[in-house]
C-alpha positions as CSV (number, residue, x, y, z in Angstrom):
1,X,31.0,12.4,-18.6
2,X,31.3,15.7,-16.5
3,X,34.0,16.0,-14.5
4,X,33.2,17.4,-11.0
5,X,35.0,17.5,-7.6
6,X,34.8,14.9,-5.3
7,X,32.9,16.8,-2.6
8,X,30.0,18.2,-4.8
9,X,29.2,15.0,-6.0
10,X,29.1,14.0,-2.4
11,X,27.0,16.9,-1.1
12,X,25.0,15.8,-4.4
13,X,24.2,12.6,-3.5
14,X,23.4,13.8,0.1
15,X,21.0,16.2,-1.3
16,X,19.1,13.2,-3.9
17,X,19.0,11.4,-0.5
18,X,17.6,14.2,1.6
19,X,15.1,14.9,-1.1
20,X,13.9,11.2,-1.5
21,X,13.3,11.4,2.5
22,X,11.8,14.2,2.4
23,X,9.4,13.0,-0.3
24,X,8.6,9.8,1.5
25,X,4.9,9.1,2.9
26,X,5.2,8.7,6.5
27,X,2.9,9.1,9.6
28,X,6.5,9.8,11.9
29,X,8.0,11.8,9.1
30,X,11.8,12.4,10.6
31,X,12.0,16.7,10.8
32,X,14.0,18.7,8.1
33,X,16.8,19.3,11.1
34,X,16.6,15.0,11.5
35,X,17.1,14.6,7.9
36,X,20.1,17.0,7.3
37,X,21.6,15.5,10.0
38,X,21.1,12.2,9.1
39,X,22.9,13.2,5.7
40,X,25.9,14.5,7.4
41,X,24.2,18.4,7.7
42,X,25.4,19.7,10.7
43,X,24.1,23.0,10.2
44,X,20.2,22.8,9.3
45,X,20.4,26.6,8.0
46,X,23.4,25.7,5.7
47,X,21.4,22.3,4.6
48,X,18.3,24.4,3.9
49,X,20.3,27.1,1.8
50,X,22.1,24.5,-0.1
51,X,19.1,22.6,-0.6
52,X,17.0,25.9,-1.8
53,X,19.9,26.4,-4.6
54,X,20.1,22.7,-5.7
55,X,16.0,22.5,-6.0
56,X,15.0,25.8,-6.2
57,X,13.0,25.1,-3.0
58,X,13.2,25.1,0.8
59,X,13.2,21.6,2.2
60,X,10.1,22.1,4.0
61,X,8.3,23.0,0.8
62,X,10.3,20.3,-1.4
63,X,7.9,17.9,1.1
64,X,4.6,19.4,0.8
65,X,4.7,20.1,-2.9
66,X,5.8,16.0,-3.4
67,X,3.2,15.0,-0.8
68,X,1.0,16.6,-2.2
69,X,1.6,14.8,-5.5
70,X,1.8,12.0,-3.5
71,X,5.2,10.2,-5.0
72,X,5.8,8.0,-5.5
73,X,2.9,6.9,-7.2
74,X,1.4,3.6,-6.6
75,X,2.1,0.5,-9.0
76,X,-0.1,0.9,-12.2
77,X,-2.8,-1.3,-13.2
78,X,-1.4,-4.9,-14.5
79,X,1.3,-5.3,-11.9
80,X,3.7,-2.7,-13.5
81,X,5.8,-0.7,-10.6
82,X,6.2,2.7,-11.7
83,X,9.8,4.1,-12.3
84,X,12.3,4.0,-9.2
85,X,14.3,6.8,-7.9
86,X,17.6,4.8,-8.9
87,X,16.7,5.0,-12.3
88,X,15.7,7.8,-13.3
89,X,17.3,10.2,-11.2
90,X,16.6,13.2,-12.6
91,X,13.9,13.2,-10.5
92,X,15.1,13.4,-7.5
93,X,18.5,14.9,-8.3
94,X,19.3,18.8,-8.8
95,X,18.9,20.2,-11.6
96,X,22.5,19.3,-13.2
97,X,22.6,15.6,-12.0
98,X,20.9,14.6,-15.6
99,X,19.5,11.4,-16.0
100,X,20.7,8.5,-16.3
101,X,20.9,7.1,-19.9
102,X,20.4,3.1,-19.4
103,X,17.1,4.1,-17.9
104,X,13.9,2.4,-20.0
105,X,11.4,5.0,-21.1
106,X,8.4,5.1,-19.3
């Protein structure tokens, strides 16, 4: 296990939860400025810099590049639900979150 410092691995978790909201389908998607501050953001320039470094991308594009994969995906044929964000969390969490080991392979 990697050690870290209390408050990254709670601006980390903020993040994953950002970027899951983000991600979500929605007809009333919430605005980036809604969802930082929902997260605890106060600053929507400081959550979209943070964000940029964690994923490498703008929160505004994070939610047009997902939508437009549309993810999650839909259950797969024979009832199976595809994997969820708590399991494998690498991906929805930066890039040095990992992924979580008890996780069954897909």
């Amino acid at each position: 296990m990697r050690w870290t410092h209390v408050s990254r691995f709670i601006q980390r978790r903020r993040l994953e939860e950002s970027a899951y909201e983000l991600a979500r389908l929605s007809r009333t998607a919430p605005t980036v400025s809604a969802i930082a501050e929902r997260w605890g953001f106060a600053d929507p320039t400081h959550f979209s810099r943070v964000f940029r470094e964690a994923y490498g991308l703008s929160p505004r594009e994070w939610r047009i590049v997902r939508l437009d994969r549309a993810w999650p995906p839909a259950p797969q044929a024979g009832g199976h639900e595809p994997a969820t964000r708590a399991c494998h969390t690498s991906l929805w969490a930066p890039a040095d979150a990992g992924a979580s080991s008890a996780c069954p392979s897909l």
